[in-house]
VMD Tcl script that draws the C-alpha trace (Angstrom):
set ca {
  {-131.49 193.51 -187.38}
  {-132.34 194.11 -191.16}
  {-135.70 195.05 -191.87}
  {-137.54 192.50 -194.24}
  {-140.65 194.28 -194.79}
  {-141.74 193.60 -198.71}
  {-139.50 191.26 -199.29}
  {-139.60 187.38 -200.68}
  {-137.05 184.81 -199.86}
  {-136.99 181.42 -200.83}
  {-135.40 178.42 -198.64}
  {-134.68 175.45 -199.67}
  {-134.50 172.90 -197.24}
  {-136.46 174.63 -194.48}
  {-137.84 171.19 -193.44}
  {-134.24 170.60 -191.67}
  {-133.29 171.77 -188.17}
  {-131.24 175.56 -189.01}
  {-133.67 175.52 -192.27}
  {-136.72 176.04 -189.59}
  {-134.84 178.38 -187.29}
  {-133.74 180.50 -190.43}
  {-137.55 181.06 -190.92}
  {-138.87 182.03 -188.11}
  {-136.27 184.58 -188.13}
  {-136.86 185.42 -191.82}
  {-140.57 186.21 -190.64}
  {-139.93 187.23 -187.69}
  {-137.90 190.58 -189.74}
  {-141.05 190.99 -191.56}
  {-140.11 188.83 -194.49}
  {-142.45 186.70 -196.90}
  {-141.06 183.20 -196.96}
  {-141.58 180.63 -199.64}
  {-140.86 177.13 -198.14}
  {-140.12 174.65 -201.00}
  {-140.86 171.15 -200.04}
  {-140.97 167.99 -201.75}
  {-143.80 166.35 -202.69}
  {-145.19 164.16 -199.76}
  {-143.03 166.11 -196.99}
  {-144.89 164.81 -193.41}
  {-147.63 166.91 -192.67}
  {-145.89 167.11 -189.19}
  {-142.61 168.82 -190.48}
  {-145.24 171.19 -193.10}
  {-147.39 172.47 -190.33}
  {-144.34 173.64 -188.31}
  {-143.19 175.72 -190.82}
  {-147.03 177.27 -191.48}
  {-147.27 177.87 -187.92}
  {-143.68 180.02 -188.35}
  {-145.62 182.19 -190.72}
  {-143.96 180.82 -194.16}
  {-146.23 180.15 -197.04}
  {-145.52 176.39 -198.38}
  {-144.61 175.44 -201.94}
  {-144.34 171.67 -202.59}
  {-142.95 170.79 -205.50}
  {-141.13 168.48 -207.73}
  {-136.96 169.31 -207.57}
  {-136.79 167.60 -210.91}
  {-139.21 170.19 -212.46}
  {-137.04 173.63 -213.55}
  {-140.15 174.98 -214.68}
  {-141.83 174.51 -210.79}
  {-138.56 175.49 -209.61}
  {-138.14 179.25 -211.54}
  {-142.19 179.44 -210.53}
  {-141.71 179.11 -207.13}
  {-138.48 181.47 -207.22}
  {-139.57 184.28 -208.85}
  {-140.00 187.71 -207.59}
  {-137.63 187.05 -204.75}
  {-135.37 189.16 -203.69}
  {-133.01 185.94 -202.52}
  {-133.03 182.08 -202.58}
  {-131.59 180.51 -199.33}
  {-130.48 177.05 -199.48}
  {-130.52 175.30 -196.39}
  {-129.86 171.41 -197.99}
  {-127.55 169.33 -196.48}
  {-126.46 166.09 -197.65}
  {-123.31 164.48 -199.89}
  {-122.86 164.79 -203.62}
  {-126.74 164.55 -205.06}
  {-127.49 167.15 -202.42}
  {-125.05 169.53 -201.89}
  {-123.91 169.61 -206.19}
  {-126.86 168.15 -208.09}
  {-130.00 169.27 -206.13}
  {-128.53 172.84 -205.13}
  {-127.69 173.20 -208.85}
  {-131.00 172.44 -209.67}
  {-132.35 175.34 -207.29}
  {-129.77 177.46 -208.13}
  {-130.73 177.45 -211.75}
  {-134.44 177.90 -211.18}
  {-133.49 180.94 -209.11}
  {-131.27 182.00 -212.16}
  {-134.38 181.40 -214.72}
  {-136.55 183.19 -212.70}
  {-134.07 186.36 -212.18}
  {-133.37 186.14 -208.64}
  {-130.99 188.54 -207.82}
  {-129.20 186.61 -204.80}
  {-128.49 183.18 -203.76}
  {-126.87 181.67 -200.62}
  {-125.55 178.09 -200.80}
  {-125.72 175.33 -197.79}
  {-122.24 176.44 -196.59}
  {-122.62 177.17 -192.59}
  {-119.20 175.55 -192.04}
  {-115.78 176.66 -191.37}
  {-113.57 178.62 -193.70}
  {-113.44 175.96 -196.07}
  {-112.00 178.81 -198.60}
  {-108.63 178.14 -196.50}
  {-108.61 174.79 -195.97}
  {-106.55 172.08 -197.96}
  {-108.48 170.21 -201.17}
  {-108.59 166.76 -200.40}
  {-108.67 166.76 -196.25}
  {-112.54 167.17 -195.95}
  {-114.94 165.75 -198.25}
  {-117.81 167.96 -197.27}
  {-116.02 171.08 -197.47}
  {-114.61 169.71 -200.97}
  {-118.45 169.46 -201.95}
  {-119.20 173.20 -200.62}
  {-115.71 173.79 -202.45}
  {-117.27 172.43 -205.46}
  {-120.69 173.78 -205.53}
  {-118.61 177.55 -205.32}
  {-116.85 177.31 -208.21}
  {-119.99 176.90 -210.03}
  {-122.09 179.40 -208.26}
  {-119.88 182.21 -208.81}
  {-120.25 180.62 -212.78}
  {-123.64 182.04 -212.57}
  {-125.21 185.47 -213.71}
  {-126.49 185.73 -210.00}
  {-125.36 187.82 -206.64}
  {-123.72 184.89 -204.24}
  {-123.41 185.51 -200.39}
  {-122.48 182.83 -197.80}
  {-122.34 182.51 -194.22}
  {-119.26 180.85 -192.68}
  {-120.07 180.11 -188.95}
  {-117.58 177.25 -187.65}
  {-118.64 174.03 -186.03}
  {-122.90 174.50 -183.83}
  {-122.27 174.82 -180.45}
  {-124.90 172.13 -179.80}
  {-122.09 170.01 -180.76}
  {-120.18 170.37 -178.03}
  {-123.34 168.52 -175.89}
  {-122.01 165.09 -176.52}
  {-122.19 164.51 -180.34}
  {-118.53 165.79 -181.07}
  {-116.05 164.08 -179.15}
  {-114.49 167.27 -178.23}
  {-115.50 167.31 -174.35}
  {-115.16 163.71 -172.74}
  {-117.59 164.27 -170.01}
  {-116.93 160.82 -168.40}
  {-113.60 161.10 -168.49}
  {-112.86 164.96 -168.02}
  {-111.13 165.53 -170.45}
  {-110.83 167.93 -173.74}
  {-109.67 166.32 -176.67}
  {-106.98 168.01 -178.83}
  {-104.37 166.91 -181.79}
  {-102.03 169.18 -181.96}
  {-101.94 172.87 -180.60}
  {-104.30 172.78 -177.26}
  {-104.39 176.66 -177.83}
  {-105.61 176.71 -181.05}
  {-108.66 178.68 -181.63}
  {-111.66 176.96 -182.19}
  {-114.65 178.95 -183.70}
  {-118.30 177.65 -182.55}
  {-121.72 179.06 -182.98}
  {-125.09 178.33 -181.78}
  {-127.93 177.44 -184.19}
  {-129.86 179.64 -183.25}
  {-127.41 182.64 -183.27}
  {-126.33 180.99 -186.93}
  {-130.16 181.74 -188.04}
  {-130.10 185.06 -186.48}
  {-126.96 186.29 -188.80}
  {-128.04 184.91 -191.69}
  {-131.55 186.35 -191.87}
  {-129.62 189.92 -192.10}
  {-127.47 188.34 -194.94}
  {-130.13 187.03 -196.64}
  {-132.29 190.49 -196.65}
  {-128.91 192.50 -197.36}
  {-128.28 193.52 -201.22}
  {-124.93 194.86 -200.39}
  {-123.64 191.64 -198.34}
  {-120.17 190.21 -199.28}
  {-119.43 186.91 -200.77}
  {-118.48 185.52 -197.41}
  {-119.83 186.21 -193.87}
  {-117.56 185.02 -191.43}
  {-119.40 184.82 -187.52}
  {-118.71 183.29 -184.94}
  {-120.01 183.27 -181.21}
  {-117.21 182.78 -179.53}
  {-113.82 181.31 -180.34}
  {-111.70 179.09 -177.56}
  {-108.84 176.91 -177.44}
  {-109.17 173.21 -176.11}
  {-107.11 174.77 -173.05}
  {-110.03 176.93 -172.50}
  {-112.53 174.65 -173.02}
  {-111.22 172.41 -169.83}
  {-110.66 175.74 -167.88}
  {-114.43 176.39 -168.43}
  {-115.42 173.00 -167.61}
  {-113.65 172.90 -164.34}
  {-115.05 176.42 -163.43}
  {-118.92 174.92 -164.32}
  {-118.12 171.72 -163.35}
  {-116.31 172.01 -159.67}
  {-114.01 169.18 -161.19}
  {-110.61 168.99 -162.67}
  {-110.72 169.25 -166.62}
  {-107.72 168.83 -168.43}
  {-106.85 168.53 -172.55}
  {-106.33 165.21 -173.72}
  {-103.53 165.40 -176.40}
  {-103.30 161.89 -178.22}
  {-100.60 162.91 -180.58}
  {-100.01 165.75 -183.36}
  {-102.37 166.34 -186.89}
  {-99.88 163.73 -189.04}
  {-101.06 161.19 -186.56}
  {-104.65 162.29 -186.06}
  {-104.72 162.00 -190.25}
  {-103.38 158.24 -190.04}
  {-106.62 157.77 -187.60}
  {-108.98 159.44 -190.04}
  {-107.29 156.89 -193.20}
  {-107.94 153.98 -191.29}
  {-111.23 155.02 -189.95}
  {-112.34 155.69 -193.61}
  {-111.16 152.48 -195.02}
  {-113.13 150.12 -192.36}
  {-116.34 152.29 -192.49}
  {-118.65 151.05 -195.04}
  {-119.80 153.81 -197.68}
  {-122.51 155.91 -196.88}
  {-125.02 158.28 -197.83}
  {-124.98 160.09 -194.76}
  {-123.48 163.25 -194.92}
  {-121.18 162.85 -191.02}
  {-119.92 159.68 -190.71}
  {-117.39 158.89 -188.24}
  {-114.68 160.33 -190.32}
  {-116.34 162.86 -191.68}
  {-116.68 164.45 -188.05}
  {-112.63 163.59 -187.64}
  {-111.68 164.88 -191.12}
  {-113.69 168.45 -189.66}
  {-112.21 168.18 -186.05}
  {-108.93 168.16 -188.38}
  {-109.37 171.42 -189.71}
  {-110.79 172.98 -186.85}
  {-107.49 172.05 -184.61}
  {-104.89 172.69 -187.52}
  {-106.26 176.57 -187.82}
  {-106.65 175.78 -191.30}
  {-110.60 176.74 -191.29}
  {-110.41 179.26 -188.67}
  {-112.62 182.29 -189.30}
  {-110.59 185.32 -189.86}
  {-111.68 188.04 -190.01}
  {-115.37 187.72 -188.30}
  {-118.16 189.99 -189.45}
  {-120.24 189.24 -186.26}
  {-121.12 192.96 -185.60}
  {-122.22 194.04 -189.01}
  {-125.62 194.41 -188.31}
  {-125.52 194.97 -184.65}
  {-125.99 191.72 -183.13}
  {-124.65 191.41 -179.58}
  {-126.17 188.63 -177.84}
  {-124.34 186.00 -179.62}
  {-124.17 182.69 -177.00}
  {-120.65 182.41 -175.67}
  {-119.32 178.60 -174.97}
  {-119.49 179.41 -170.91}
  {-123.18 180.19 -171.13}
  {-123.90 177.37 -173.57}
  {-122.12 174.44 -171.43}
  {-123.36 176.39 -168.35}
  {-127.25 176.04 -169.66}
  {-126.41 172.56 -170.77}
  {-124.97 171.29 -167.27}
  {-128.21 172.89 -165.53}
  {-130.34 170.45 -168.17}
  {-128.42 167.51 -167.95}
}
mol new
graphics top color blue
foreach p $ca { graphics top sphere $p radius 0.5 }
foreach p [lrange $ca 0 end-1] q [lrange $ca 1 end] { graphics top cylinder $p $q radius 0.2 }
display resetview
């Protein structure tokens, strides 16, 4: 664990659900953390964060003069946004540039995603956004670090339709003994605190908790479970892509940042080994407790 003692970070979008987790363990290092919220924010989602221990700034993201106000003096801005194009480009720019203005000397972008540094242009609009967002980061007269962490373990609850509870079954297009790189949360907030308080950090952190195949997944399941899992091939990644076209076609457009095919078009480069994490910088700072996939469905069969 890095010691924060003395200094300021910044996070940007510390209302959302990492964003919170990120600083308690920002504060929990010792750290000062400036919370920028937007004006009117629920009182609700602003007392959480005061009762984590960060001071609040609500501002105006329009505002670059707010913006380089509220940034300076730190020793890194953290964003934490999520969203599509006015989030991930416009508003990140915006907070990137106040950090510039204000001579910040480090900022981390909203990546917490797979490698999307190896994956194909075109195949997955959100990582084309991060993709995006890089190129003009590393434009700027400013330090930039990012944390690669593959898909949250939480995921793997229900919300992904990568374990088929009902039908026991593990879903997989393509190789069932592909790696697959997942990370909790929490253990997501955990590694980047030490980014965010390290000077020295590279451009990309690469951590996972623990990496298994869809094979393994329904060999862990059937150990937990007491019943038979098996992997669920429908067909190969040229197939699985003619799902996520016509998906994409019929789905009305939408602000929100995972619709259906979003979540297929990431699934995509999770089973292809495109986005696979390689190599992982889990140990840098001494972290062993990350939360392996047999103690995460293990927890989340004894709560179910």
């Amino acid at each position: 664990m890095v010691d924060g003692t003395g200094q300021i970070i910044v996070v940007a979008g510390a209302t959302g659900d990492l964003g919170q987790r990120l600083t308690g363990q920002l504060v929990r290092r010792g750290a000062e953390v400036r919370a920028l919220l937007r004006k009117g924010t629920p009182e609700a989602k602003a007392s959480m964060l005061r009762a984590a221990g960060a001071t609040l700034v609500e501002l105006d993201f329009e505002d670059a003069g707010a913006l380089k106000r509220a940034c300076s003096d730190a020793a890194c801005v953290v964003s934490t946004l999520n969203g599509v194009e006015d989030t991930m480009i416009d508003l990140q720019s915006r907070v990137l540039e106040g950090a510039v203005a204000a001579g910040v000397p480090r900022f981390m972008p909203s990546d917490f995603s797979l490698d999307f540094t190896k994956t194909r242009p075109g195949d997955n609009r959100n990582m084309d956004l991060r993709r995006a967002f890089a190129a003009r980061a590393d434009q700027a007269p400013i330090r930039v670090q990012s944390v690669l962490n593959g898909m949250f373990m939480e995921l793997l609850a229900g919300q992904a339709p990568v374990i088929l509870y009902q039908r026991r079954r593990v879903l997989a297009w393509g190789n069932v003994d592909q790696p697959l790189d997942f990370t909790t949360k929490d253990d997501v907030a955990d590694f980047t605190a030490d980014v965010a308080l390290d000077p020295q950090a590279p451009r990309y952190s690469r951590a996972a908790g623990d990496s298994v195949s869809a094979r393994q997944l329904a060999e862990i399941m059937s150990r937990l479970s007491g019943e038979t899992y098996r992997t669920l091939r429908p067909g190969g990644l040229g197939l699985f892509g003619l799902l996520i076209t016509f998906v994409r076609t019929l789905t009305p457009k939408t602000s929100e940042p995972f619709p259906a095919w979003q979540g297929m078009q990431y699934m995509r480069d999770m089973m292809s080994g495109r986005g696979k994490l390689s190599p992982l910088d889990s140990s840098r700072y001494g972290k062993t407790d990350w939360t392996t996939t047999t103690d995460f469905l293990a927890e989340h069969a004894r709560k179910a």
